[in-house]
N, C-alpha and C positions, 0 to 999 in steps of 0.2 A: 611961915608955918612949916612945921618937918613934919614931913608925910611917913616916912621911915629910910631903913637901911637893908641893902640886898646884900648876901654875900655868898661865894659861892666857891667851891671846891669840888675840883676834877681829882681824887685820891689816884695813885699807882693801880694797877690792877691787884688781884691778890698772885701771890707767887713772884710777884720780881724780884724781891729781894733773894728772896733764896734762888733764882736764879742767878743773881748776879752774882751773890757768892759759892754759888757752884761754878761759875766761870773763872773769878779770882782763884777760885783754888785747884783750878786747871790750867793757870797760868795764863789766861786770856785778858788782854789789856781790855776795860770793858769801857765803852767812849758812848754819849748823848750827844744827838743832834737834834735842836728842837727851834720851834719858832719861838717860844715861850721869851718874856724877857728874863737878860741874864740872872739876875736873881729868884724870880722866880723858878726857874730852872734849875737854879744850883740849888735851891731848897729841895725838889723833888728828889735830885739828884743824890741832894744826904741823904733822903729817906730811904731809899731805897738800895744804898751802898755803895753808888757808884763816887761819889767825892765822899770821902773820909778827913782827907787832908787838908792841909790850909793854903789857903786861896789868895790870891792876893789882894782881896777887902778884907779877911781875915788877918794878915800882915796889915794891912796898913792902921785896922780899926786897934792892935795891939802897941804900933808906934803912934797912934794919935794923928794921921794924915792922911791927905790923901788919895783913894787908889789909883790913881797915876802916878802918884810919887813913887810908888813900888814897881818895882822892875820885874818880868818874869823870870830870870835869870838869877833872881835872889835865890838862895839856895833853903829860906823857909818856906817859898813856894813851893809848894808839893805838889798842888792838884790845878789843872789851868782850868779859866770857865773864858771863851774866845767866843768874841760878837764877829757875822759879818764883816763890819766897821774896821773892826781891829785888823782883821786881815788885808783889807786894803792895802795899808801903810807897812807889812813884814817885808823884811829882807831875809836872808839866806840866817843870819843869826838869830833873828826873833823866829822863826820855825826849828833851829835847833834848840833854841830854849826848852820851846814848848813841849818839843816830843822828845825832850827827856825828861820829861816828870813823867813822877810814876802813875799819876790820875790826868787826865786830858778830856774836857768836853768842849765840844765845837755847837756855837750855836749860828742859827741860818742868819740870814739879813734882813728877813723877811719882818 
């Protein structure tokens, strides 16, 4: 028997966006840390301005594979979404990767 279905939505507050592009257009790198899982997070994250760019499940959903197949280092990578997890295993080149995209969010490990 199906009893029903719950769903639930935590929005941005009002005004982050135009905060956040009041920062971009201050020239301020503008970065998310959040517990949320990585996708969920990159979703809030468009919403509100802070990823614009393409990600690397964006890459990989446009080659058909993947998102480990994609490297951060691809140069279609634009914008990074970085779990705990990931961090673990960087070296000195998977952080230069990273922080030269123009868009960078860090999420906790929690």
């Amino acid at each position: 028997m199906f009893l029903g279905l719950v769903s639930l939505v935590d929005p941005p507050r009002a005004g982050v966006a135009a905060a956040v592009a009041q920062c971009r257009s201050a020239g301020i790198r503008v970065m998310m840390v959040t517990g949320d899982h990585a996708l969920t997070a990159e979703a809030i994250a468009r919403s509100v301005g802070i990823v614009t760019g393409a990600t690397v499940h964006d890459v990989a959903a446009a080659d058909g594979c993947a998102p480990a197949a994609v490297k951060l280092c691809d140069p279609r990578v634009t914008a990074a979404v970085v779990t705990g997890a990931d961090l673990v295993h960087w070296d000195t080149a998977d952080w230069d990767a990273v922080l030269s995209k123009p868009e960078v969010r860090a999420q906790s490990s929690e």
